[in-house]
mmCIF file of the N, C-alpha and C atoms, coordinates in Angstrom:
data_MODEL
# 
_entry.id   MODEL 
# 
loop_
_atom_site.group_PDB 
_atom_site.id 
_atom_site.type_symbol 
_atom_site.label_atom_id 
_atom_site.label_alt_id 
_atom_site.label_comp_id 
_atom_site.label_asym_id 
_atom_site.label_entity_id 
_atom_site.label_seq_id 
_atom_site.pdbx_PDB_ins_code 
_atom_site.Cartn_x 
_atom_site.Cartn_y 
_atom_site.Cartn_z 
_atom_site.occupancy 
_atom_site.B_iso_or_equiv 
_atom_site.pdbx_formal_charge 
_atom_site.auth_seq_id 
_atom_site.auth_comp_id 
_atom_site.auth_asym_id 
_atom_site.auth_atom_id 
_atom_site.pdbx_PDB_model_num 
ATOM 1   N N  . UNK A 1 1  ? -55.674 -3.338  182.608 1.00 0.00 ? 1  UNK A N  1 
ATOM 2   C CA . UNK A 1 1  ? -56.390 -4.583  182.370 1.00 0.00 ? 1  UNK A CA 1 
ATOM 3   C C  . UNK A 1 1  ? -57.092 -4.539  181.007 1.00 0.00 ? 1  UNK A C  1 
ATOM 4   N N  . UNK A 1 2  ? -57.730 -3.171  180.332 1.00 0.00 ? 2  UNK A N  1 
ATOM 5   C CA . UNK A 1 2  ? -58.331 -3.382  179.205 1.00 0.00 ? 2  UNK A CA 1 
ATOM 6   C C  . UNK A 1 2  ? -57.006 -3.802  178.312 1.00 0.00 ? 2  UNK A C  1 
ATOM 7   N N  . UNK A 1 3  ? -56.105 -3.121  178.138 1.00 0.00 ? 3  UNK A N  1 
ATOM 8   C CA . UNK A 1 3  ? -55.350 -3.224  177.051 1.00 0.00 ? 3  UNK A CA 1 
ATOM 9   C C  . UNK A 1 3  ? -54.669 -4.715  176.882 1.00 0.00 ? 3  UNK A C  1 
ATOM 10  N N  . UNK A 1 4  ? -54.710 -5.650  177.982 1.00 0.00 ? 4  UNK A N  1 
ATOM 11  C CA . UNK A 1 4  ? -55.056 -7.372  178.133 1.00 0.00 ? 4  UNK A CA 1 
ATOM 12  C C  . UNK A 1 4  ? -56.200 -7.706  177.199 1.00 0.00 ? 4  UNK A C  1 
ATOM 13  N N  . UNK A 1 5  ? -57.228 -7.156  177.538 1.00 0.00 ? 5  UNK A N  1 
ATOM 14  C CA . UNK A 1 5  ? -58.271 -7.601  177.007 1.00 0.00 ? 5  UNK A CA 1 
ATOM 15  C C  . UNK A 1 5  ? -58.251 -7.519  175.913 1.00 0.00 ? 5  UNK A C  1 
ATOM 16  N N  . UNK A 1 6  ? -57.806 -6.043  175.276 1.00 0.00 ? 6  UNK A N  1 
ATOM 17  C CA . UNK A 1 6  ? -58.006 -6.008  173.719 1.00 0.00 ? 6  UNK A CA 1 
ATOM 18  C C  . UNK A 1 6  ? -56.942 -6.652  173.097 1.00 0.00 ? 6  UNK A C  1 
ATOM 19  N N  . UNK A 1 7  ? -55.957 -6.954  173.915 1.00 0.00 ? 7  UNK A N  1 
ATOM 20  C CA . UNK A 1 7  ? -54.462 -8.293  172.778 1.00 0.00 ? 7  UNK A CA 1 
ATOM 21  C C  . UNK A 1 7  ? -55.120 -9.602  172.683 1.00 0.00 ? 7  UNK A C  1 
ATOM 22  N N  . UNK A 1 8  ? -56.236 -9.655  173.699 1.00 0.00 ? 8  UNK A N  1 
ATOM 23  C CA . UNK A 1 8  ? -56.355 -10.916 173.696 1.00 0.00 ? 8  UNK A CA 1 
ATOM 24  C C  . UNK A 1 8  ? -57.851 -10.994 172.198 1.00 0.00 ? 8  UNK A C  1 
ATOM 25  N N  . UNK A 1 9  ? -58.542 -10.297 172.569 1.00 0.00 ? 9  UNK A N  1 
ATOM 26  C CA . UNK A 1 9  ? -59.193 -10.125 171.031 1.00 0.00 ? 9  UNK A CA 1 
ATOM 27  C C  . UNK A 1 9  ? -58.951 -10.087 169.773 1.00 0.00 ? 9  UNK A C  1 
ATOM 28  N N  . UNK A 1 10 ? -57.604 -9.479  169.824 1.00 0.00 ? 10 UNK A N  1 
ATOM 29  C CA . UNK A 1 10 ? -56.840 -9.396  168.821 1.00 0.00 ? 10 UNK A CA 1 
ATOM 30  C C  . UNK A 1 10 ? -55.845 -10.286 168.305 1.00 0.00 ? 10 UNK A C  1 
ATOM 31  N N  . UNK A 1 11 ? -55.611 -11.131 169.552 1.00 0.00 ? 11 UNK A N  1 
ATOM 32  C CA . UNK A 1 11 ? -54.700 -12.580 169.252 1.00 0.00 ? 11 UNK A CA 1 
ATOM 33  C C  . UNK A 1 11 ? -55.786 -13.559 168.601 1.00 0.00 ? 11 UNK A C  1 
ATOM 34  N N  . UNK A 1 12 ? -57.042 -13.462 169.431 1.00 0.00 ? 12 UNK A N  1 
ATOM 35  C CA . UNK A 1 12 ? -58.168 -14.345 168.831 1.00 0.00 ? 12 UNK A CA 1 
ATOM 36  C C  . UNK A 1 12 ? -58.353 -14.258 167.505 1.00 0.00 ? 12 UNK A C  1 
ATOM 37  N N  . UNK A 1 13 ? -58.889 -13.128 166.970 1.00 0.00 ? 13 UNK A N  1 
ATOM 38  C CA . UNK A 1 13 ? -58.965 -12.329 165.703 1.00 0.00 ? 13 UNK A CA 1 
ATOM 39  C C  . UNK A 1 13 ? -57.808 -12.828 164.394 1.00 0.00 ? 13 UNK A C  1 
ATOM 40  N N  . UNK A 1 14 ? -56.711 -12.616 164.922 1.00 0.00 ? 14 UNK A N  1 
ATOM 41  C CA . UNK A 1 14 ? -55.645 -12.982 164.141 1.00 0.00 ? 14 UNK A CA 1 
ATOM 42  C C  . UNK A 1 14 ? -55.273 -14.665 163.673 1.00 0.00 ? 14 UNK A C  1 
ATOM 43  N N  . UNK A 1 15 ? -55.954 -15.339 164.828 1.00 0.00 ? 15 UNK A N  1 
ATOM 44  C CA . UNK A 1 15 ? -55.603 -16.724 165.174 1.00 0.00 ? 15 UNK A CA 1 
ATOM 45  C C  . UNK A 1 15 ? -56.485 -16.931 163.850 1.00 0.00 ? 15 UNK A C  1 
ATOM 46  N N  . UNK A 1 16 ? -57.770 -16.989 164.252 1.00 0.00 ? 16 UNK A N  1 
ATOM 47  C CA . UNK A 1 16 ? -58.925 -17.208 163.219 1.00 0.00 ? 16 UNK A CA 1 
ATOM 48  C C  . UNK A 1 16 ? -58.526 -17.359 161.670 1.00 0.00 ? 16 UNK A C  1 
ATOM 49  N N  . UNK A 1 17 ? -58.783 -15.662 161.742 1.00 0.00 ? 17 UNK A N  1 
ATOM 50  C CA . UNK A 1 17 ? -58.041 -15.473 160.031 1.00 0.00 ? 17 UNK A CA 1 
ATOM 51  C C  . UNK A 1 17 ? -57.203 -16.661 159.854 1.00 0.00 ? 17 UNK A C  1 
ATOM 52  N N  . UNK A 1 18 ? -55.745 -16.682 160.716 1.00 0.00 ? 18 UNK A N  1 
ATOM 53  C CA . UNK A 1 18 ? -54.431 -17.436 159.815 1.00 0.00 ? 18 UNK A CA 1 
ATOM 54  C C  . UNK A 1 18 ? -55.071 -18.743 159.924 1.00 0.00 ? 18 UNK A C  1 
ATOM 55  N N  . UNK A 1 19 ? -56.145 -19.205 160.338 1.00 0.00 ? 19 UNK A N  1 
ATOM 56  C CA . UNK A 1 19 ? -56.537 -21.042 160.932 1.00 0.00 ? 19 UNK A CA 1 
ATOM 57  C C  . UNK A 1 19 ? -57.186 -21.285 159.370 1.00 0.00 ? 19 UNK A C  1 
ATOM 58  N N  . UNK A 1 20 ? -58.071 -20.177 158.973 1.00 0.00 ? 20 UNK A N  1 
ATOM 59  C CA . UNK A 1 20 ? -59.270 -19.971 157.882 1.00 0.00 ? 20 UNK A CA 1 
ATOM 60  C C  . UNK A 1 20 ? -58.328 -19.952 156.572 1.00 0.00 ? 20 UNK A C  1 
ATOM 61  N N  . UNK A 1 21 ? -57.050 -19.346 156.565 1.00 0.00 ? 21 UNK A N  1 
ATOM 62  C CA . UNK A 1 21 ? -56.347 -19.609 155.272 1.00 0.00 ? 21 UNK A CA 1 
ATOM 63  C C  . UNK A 1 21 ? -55.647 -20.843 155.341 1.00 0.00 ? 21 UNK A C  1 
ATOM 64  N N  . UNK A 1 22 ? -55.389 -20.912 156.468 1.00 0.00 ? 22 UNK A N  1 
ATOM 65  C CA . UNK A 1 22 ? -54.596 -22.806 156.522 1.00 0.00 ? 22 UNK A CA 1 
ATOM 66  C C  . UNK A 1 22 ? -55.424 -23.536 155.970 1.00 0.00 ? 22 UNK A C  1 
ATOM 67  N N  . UNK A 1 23 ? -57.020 -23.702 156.596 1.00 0.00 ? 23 UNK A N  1 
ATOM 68  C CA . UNK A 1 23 ? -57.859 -24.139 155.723 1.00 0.00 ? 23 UNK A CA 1 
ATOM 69  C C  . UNK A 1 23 ? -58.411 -24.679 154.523 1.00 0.00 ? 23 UNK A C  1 
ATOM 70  N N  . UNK A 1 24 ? -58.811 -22.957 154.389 1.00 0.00 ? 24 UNK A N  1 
ATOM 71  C CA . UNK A 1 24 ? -59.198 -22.749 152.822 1.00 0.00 ? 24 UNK A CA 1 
ATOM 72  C C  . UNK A 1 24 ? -57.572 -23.326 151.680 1.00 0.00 ? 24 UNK A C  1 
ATOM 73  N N  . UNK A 1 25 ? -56.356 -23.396 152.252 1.00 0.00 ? 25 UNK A N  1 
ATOM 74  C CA . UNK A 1 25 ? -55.259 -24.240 151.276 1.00 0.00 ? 25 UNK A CA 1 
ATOM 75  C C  . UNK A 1 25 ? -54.613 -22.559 150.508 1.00 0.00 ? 25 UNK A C  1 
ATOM 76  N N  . UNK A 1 26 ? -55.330 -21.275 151.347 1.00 0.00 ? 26 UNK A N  1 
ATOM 77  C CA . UNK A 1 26 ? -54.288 -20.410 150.784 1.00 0.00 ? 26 UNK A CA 1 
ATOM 78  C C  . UNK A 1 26 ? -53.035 -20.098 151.434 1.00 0.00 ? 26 UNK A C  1 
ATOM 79  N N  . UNK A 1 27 ? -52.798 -20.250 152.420 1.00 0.00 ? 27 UNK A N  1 
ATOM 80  C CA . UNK A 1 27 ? -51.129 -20.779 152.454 1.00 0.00 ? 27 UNK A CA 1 
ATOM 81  C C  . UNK A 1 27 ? -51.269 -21.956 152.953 1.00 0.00 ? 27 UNK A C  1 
ATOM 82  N N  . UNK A 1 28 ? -49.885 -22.576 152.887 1.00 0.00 ? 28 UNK A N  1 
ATOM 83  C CA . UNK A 1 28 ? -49.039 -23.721 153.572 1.00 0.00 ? 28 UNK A CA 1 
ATOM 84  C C  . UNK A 1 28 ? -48.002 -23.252 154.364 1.00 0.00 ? 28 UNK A C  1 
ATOM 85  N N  . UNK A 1 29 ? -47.934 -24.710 155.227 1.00 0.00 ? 29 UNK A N  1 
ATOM 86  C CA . UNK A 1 29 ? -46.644 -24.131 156.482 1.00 0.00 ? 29 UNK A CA 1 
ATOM 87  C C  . UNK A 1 29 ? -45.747 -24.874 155.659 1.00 0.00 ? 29 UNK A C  1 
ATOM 88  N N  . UNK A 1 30 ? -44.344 -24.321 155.689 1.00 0.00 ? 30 UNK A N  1 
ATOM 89  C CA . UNK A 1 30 ? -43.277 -25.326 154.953 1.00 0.00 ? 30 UNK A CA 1 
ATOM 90  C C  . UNK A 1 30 ? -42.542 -26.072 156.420 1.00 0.00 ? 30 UNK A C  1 
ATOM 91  N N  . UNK A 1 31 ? -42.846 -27.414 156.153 1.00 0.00 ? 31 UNK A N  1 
ATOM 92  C CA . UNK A 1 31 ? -42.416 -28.329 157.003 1.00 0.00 ? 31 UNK A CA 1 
ATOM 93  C C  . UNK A 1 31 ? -40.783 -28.892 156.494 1.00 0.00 ? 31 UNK A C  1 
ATOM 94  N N  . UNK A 1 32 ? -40.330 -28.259 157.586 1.00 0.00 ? 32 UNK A N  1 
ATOM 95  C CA . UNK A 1 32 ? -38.520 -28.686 157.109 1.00 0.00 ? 32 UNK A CA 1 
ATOM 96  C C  . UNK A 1 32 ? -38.793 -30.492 157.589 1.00 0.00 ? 32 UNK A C  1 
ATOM 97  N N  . UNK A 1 33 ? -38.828 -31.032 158.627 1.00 0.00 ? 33 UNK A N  1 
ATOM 98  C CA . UNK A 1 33 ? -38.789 -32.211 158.963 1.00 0.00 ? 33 UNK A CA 1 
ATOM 99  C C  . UNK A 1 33 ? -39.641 -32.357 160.024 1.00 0.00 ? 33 UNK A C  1 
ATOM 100 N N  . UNK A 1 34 ? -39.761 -33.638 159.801 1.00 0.00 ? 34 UNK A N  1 
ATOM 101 C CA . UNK A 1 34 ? -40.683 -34.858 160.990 1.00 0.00 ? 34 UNK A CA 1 
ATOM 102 C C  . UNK A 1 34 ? -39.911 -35.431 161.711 1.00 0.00 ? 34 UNK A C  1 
ATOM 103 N N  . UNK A 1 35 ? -40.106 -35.398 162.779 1.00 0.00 ? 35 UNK A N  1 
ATOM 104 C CA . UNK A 1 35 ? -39.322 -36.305 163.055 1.00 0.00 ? 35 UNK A CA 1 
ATOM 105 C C  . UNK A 1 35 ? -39.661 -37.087 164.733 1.00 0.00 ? 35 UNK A C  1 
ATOM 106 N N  . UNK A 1 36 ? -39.725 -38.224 164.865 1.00 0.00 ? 36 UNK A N  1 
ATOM 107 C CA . UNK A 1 36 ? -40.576 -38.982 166.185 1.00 0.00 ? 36 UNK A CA 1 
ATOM 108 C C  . UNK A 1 36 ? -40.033 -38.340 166.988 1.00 0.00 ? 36 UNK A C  1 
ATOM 109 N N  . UNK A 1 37 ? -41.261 -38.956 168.242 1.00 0.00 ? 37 UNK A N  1 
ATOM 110 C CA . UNK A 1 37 ? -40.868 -37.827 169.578 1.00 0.00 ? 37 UNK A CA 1 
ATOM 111 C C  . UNK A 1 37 ? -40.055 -38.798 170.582 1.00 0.00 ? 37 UNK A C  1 
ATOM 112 N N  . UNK A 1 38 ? -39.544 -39.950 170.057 1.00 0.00 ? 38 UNK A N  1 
ATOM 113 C CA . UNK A 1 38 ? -38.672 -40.345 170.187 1.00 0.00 ? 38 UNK A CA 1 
ATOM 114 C C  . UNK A 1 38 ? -37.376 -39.842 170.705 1.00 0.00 ? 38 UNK A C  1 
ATOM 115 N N  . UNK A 1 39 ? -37.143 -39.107 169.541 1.00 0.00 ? 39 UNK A N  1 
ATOM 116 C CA . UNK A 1 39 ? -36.140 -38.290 169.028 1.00 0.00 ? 39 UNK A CA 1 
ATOM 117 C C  . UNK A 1 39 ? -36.051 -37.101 169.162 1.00 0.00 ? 39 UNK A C  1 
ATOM 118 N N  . UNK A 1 40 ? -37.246 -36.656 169.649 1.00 0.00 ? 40 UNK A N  1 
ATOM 119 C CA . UNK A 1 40 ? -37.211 -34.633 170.381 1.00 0.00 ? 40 UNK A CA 1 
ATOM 120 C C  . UNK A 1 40 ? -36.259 -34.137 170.994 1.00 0.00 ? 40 UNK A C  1 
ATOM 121 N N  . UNK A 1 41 ? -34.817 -34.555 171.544 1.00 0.00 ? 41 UNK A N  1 
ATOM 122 C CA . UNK A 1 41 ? -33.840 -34.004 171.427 1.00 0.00 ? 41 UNK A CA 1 
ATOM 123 C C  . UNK A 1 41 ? -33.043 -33.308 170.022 1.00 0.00 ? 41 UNK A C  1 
ATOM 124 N N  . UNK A 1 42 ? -33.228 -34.413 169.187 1.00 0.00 ? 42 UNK A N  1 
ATOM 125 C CA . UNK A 1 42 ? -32.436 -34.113 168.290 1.00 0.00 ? 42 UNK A CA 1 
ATOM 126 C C  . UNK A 1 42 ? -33.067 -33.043 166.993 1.00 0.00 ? 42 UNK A C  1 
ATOM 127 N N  . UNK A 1 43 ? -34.786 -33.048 167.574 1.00 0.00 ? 43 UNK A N  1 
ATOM 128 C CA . UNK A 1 43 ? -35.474 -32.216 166.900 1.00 0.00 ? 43 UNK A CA 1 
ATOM 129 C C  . UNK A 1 43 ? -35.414 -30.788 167.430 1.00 0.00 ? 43 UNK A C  1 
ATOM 130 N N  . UNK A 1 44 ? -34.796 -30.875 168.351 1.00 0.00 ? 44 UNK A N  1 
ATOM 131 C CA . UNK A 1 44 ? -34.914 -29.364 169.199 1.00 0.00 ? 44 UNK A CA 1 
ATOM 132 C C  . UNK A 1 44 ? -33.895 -28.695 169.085 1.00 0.00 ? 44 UNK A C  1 
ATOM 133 N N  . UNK A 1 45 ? -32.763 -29.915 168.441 1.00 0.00 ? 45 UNK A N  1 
ATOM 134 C CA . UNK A 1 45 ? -31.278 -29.339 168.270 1.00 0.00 ? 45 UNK A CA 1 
ATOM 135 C C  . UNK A 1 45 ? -30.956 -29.101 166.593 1.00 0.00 ? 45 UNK A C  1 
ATOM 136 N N  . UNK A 1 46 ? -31.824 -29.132 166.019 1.00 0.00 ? 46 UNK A N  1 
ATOM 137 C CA . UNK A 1 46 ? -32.403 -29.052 164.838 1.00 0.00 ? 46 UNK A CA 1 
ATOM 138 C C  . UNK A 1 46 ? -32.975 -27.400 164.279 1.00 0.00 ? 46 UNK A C  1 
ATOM 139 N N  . UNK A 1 47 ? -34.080 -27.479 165.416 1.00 0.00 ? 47 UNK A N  1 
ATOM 140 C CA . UNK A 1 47 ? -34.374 -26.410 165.119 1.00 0.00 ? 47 UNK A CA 1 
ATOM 141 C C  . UNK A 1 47 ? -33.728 -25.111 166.057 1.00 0.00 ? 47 UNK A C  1 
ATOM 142 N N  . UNK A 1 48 ? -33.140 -25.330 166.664 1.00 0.00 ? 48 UNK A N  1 
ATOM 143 C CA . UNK A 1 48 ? -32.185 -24.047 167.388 1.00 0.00 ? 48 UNK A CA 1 
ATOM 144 C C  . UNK A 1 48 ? -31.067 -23.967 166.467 1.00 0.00 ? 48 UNK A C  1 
ATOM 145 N N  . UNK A 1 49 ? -30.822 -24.666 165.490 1.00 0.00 ? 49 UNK A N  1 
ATOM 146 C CA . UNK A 1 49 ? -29.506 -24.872 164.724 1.00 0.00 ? 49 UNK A CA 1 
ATOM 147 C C  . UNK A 1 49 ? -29.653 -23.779 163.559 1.00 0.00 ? 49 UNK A C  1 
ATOM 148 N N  . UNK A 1 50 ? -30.665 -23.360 162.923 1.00 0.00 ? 50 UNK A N  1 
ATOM 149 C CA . UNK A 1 50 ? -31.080 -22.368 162.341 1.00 0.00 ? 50 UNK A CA 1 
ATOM 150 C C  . UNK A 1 50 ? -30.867 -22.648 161.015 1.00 0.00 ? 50 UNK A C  1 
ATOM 151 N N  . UNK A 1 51 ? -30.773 -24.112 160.681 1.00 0.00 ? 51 UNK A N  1 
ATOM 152 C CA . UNK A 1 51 ? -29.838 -24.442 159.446 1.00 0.00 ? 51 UNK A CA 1 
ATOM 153 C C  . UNK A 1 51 ? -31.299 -25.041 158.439 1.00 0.00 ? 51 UNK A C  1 
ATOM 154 N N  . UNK A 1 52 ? -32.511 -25.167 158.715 1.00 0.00 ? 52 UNK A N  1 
ATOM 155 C CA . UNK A 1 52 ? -33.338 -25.853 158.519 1.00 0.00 ? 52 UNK A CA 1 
ATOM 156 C C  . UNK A 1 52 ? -34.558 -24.073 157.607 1.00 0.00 ? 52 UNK A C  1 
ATOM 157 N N  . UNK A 1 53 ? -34.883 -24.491 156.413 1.00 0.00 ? 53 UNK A N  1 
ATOM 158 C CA . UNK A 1 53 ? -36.075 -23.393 156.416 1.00 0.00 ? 53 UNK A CA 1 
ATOM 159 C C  . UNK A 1 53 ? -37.687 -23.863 156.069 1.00 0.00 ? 53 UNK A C  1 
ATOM 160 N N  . UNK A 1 54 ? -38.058 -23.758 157.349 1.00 0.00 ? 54 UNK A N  1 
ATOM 161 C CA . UNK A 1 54 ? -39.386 -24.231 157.823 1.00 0.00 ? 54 UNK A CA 1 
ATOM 162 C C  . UNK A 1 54 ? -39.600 -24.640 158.785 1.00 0.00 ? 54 UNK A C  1 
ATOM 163 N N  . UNK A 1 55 ? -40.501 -25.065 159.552 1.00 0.00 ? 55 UNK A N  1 
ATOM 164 C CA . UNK A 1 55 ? -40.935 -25.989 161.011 1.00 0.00 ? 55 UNK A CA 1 
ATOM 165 C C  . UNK A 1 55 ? -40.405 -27.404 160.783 1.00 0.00 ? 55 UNK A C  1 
ATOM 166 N N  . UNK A 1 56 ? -40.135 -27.455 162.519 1.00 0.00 ? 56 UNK A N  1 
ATOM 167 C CA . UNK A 1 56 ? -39.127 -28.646 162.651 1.00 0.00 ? 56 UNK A CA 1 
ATOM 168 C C  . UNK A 1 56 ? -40.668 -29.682 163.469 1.00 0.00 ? 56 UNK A C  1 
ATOM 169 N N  . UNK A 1 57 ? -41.622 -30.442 163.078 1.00 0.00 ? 57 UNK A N  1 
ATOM 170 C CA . UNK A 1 57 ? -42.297 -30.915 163.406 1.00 0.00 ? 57 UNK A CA 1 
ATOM 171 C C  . UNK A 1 57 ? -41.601 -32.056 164.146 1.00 0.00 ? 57 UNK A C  1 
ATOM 172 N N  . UNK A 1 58 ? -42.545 -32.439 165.460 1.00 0.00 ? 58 UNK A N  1 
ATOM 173 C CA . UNK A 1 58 ? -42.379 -33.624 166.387 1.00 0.00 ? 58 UNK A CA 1 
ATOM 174 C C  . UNK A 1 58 ? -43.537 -34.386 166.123 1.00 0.00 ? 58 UNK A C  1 
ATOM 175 N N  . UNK A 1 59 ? -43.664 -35.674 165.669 1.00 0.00 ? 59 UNK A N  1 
ATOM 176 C CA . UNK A 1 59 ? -44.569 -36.430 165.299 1.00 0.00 ? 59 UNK A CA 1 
ATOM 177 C C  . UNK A 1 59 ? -45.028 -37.924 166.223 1.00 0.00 ? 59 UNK A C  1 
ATOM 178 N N  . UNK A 1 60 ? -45.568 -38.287 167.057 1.00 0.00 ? 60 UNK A N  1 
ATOM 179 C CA . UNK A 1 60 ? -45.655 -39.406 168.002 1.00 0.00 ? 60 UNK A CA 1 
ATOM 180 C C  . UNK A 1 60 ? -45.180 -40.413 167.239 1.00 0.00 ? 60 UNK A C  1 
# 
């Protein structure tokens, strides 16, 4: 049970940091496409397709 505990501190920990550079604008996520959730089939077949480099965003 500790060694739960300490991934989960450590997922926290990690989360933080990467949230604080998203932030602060020292990295960016590279967004391959948007695309409505309409269309979340074709976004899902998108990104399993492996043909795309970056996140395949679903947008309402």
């Amino acid at each position: 049970m500790r060694n739960k505990a300490k991934f989960q501190r450590t997922l926290a920990d990690d989360l933080t940091r990467v949230l604080g550079l998203l932030g602060d604008g020292v990295i960016t996520p590279r967004i391959a496409a948007e695309i409505p959730l309409t269309e979340a089939a074709s976004a899902l077949a998108l990104a399993e397709s492996r043909t795309v480099a970056g996140k395949v965003v679903i947008v309402p």
